[in-house]
C-alpha positions in Angstrom: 164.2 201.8 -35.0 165.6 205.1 -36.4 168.6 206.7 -34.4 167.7 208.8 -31.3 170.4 211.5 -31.8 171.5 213.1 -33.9 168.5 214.9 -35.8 168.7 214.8 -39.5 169.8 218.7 -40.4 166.7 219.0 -42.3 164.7 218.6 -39.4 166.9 220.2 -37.1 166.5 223.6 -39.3 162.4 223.2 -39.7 162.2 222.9 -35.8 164.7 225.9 -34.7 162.0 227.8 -37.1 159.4 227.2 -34.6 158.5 230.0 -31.6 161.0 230.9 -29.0 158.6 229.0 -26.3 157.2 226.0 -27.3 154.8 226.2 -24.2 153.1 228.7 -26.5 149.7 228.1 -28.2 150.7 229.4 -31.8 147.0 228.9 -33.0 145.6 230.4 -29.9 147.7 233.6 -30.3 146.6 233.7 -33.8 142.7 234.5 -33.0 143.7 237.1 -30.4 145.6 238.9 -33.1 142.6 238.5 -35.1 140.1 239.9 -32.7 142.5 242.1 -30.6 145.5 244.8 -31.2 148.6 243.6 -32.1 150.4 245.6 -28.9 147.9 243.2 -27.0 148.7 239.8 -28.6 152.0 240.7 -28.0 151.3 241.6 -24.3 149.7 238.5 -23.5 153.1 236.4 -25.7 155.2 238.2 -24.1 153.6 237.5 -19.9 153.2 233.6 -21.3 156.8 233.5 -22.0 157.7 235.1 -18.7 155.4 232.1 -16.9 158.4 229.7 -17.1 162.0 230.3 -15.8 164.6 230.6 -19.1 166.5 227.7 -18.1 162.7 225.7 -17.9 161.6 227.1 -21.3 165.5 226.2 -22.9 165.1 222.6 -21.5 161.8 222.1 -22.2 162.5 223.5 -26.0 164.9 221.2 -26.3 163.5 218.1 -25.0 160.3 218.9 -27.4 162.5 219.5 -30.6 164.3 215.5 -29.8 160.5 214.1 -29.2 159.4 216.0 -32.9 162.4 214.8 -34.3 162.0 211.4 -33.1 158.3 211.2 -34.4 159.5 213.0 -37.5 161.9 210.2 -38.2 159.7 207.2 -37.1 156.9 208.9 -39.1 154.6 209.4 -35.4 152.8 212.4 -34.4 154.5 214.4 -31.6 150.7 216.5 -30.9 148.9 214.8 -30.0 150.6 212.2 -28.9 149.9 208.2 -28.7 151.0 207.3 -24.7 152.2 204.2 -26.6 155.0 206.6 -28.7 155.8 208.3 -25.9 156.9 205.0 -23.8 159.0 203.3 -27.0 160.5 207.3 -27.0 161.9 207.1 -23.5 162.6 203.9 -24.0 164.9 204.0 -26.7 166.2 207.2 -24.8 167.3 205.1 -22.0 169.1 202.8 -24.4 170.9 205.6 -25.9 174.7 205.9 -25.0 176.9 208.5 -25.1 179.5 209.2 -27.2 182.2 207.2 -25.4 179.7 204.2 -26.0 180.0 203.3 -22.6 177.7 205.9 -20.1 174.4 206.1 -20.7 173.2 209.6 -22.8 171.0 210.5 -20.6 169.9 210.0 -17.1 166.7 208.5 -15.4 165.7 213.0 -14.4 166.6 214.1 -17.7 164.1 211.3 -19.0 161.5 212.6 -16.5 162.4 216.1 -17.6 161.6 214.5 -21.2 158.1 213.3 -20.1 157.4 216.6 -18.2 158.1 218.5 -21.4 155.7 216.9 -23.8 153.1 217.2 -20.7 153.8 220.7 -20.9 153.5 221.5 -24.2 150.3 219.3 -24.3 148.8 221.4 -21.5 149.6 224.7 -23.5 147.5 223.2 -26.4 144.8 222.1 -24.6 145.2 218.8 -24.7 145.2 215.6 -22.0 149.2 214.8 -21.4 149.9 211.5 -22.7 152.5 211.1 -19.8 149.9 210.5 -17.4 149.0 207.1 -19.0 150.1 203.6 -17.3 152.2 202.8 -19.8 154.6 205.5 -20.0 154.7 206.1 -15.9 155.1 202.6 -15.4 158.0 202.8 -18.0 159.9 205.5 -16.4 159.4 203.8 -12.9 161.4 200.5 -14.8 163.9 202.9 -15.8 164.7 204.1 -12.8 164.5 200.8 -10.6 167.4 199.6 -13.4 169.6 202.6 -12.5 169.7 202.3 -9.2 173.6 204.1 -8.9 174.3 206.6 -6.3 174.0 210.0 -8.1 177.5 211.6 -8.9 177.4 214.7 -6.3 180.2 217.4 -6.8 182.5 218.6 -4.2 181.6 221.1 -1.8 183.6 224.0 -1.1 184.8 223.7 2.2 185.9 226.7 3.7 189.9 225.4 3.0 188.8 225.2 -0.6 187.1 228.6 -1.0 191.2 230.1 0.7 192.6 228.1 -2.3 190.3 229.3 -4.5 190.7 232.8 -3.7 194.6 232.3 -3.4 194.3 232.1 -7.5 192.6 235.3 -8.1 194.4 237.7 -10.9 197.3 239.5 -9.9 196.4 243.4 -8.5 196.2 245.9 -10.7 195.2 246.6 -14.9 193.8 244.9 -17.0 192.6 242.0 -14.3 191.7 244.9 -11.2 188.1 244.4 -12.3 187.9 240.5 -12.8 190.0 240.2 -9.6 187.1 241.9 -7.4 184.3 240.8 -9.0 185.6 237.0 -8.8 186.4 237.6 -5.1 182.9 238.8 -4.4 181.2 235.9 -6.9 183.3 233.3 -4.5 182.4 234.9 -1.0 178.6 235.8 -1.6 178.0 232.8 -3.0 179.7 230.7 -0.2 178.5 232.6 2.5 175.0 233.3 1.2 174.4 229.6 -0.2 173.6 230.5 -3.4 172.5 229.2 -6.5 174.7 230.2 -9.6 171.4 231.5 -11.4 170.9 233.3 -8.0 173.9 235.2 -8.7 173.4 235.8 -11.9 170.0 237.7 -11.4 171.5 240.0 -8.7 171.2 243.6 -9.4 172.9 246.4 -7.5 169.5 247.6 -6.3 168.8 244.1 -4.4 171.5 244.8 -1.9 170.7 246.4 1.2 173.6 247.6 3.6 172.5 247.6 7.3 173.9 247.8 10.9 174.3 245.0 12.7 173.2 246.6 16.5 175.4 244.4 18.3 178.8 245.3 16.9 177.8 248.5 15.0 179.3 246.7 11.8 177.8 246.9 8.3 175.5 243.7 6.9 174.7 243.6 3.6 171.5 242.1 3.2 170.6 240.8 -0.4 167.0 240.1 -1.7 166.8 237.4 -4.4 164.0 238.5 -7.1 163.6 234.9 -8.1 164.9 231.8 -6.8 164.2 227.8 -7.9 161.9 227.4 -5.4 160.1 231.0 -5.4 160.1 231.8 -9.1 157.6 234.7 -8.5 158.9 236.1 -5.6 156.1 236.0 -3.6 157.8 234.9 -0.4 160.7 237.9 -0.9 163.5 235.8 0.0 167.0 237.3 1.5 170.2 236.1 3.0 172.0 238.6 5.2 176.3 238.4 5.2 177.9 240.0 8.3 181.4 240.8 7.9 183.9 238.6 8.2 186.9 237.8 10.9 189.0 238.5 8.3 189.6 241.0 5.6 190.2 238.7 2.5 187.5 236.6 3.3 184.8 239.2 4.2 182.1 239.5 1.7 181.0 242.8 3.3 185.2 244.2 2.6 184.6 242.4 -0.9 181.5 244.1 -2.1 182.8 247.6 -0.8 186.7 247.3 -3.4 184.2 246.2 -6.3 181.5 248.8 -6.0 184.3 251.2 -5.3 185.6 249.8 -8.8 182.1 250.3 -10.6 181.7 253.7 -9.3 184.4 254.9 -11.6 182.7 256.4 -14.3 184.7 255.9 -17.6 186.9 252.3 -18.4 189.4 255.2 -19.6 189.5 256.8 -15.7 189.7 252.7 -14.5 192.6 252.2 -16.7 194.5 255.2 -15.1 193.2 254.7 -11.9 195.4 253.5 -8.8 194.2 250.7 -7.1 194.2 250.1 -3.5 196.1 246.2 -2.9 196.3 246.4 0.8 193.9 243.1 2.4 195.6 243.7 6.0 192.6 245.8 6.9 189.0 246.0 6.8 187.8 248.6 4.4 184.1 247.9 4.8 184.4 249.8 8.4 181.8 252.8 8.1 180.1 251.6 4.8 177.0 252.7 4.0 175.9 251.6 0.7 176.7 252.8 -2.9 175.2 255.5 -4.9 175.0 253.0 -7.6 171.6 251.6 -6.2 169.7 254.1 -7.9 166.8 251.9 -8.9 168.1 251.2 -12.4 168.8 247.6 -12.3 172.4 247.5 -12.8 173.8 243.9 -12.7 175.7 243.2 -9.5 178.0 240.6 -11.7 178.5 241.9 -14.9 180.6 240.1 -17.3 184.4 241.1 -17.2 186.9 240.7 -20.8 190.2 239.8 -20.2 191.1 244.0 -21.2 189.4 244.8 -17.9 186.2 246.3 -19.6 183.0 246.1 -17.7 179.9 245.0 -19.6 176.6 245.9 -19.3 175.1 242.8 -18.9 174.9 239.9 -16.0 177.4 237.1 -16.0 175.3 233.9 -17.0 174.8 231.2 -14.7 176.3 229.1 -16.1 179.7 231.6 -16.5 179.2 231.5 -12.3 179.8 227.3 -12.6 183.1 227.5 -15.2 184.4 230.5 -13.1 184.7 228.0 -9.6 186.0 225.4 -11.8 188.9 228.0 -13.8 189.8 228.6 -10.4 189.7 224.9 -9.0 192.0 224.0 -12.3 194.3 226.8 -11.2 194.4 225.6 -7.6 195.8 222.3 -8.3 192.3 220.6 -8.2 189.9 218.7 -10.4 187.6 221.1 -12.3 185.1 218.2 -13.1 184.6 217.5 -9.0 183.6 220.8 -8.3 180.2 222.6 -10.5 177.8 226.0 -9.8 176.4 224.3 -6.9 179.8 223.9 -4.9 179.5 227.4 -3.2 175.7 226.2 -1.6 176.7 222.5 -0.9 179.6 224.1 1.0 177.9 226.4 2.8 175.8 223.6 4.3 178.3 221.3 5.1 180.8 224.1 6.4 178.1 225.0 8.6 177.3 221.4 9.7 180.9 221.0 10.6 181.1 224.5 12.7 178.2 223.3 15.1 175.4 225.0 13.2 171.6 223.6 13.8 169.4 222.1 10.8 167.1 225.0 11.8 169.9 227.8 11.4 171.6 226.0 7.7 168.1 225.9 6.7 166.9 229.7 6.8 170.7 230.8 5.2 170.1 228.3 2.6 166.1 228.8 2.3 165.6 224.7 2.3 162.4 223.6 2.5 162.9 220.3 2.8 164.9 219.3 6.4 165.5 216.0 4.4 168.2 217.9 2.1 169.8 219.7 5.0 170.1 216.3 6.7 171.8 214.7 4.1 174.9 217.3 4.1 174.8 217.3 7.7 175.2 213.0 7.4 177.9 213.4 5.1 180.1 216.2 7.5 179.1 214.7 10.4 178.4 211.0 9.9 179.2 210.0 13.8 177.3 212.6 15.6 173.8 211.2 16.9 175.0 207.6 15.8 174.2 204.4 17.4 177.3 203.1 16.0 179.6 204.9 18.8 177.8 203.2 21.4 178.4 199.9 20.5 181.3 199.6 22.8 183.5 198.3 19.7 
């Protein structure tokens, strides 16, 4: 059998020719050009490509260029496909190692993620998924029963960690000012709101809402998340409110006040020349009431920062959100691989598990559906409450 990985260049160039989304009947869109406008066609490509989440359609992409490769190479057709190709495919994938020649290339998901891929792009031609067959289901049930190993989870950020991490931000003033305070903001949101890094990323000034709590007559800032993993529409309008915090260098409401005061300078020339204010002794969010730069125009909350302090117009990626917690994990004397995007949410959860908070009350911050997930971070920051095992009079 042929190699798995990597694709001959020849047929690594005539697949990166194909469309952006694979999911993406080419022949079907080719008879509504013929019998419609072309500013139609290109309407109805452009609300198919927006169907799928861009990390889905880049995975998905990329798990169908491997399987045409594979069937390129092993002179099989990838559409439609035989169920019998598909098993030998995932197969050999699970053989595959990785470069070290000791860890496997790819794990028992991204295998399913594999399968769910050339579903997909079967289901956008029309045609039955070859997935569903016994063969290849009962081969990726094998796979997994042989890789039975715990899953390799990464670090939560504790509440100690998130102080060390925010010990490392830059140094006050030009050219890091603007890094500094969006950093600081990336850290606390994301801790405090259990977010997910592409969560983050998609945050525009105009989602954030600053309110009154009634009982202390404090500001809240009260974010709505367009899209999440688990509402990718945003039917269900999901938001996570952030009170201010006991203290000023760890207050997200203090935070997002310095680094909208930062964005509200018009010109990088005027930031350059402009004196900042350094003091974290008191709270500056005191009296807040929002920013004139939620004007409706969709300005990224996180924009990406250079190293000469200027502000881009454009979001941070997602995955930008994951190597920024790990720069500043590196910088605090930790491991950068223990810790990934996730981090911030995971250690919301267990933060919260470990300050007394209810499965109920972790579970609205963090919009779980599942109580089983919860569960499992409260079980690993609380492993003796509501245990038999303390009873045992050992």
């Amino acid at each position: 059998m042929g190699e798995l990985i990597p694709l001959p260049e020849p047929v690594r160039v005539a697949l990166g020719d194909r469309p952006r989304s694979v999911l993406i009947d080419s022949a079907a869109l080719a008879e509504v050009r013929a019998r419609f406008a072309d500013s139609q066609a290109e309407a109805l490509a452009k609300y198919l490509e927006e169907s799928q989440s861009p990390n889905t359609l880049r995975a998905y992409r990329a798990d169908w260029i491997g399987w045409a490769g594979w069937c390129a190479q092993e002179g099989r057709q990838a559409l439609p496909a035989d169920p019998l190709d598909v098993a030998v495919y995932l197969a050999a994938a699970a053989e595959a190692r990785a470069d070290d020649g000791v860890r496997w290339a790819f794990a028992p998901s991204t295998l399913e993620r594999k399968a769910a891929a050339i579903a997909a792009v079967h289901a956008a031609n029309g045609l039955p998924s070859p997935t569903r067959s016994d063969v290849v289901r009962l081969t990726l049930r094998g796979i997994r029963r042989s890789r039975r190993a715990q899953p390799k989870r990464k670090r939560p950020v504790l509440l100690h960690t998130l102080t060390e991490l925010l010990a490392q931000l830059p140094e006050p003033g030009w050219p890091t000012e603007p890094a500094r305070r969006r950093d600081a903001l990336v850290l606390l949101i994301g801790f405090a709101g259990a977010l997910r890094r592409s969560e983050l990323a998609t945050i525009s000034l105009d989602d954030v809402d600053v309110q009154t709590d009634p009982g202390t007559g404090e500001p809240v800032l009260i974010i709505r998340l367009p899209v999440t993993k688990t509402d990718p529409t945003g039917v269900r309008q999901q938001q996570v409110a952030l009170p201010r915090g006991q203290r000023p260098d760890t207050c997200p409401v203090c935070a997002y006040v310095a680094w909208t005061e930062l964005l509200e300078i018009p010109t990088h020339e005027q930031l350059r020349a402009h004196s900042f204010e350094t003091s974290t002794t008191l709270h500056r969010c005191h009296g807040f009431q929002g920013t004139p730069l939620s004007d409706g125009t969709g300005r990224p909350l996180f924009p990406s920062v250079s190293r000469h302090g200027r502000i881009s117009s454009t979001a941070m990626a997602g995955r930008a959100v994951a190597e920024l917690i790990k720069r500043y994990a590196a910088k605090a004397g930790l491991d950068p691989q223990l810790f990934s995007g996730h981090s911030l949410r995971a250690g919301f959860a267990t933060q919260a598990a470990l300050g007394g908070a209810s499965d109920r009350e972790i579970m609205r911050q963090g919009r779980w559906a599942n109580p089983r997930t919860v569960h499992r971070y409260i079980r690993i920051a609380t492993p003796l409450e509501d245990n038999a095992v303390t009873k045992l009079g050992l």
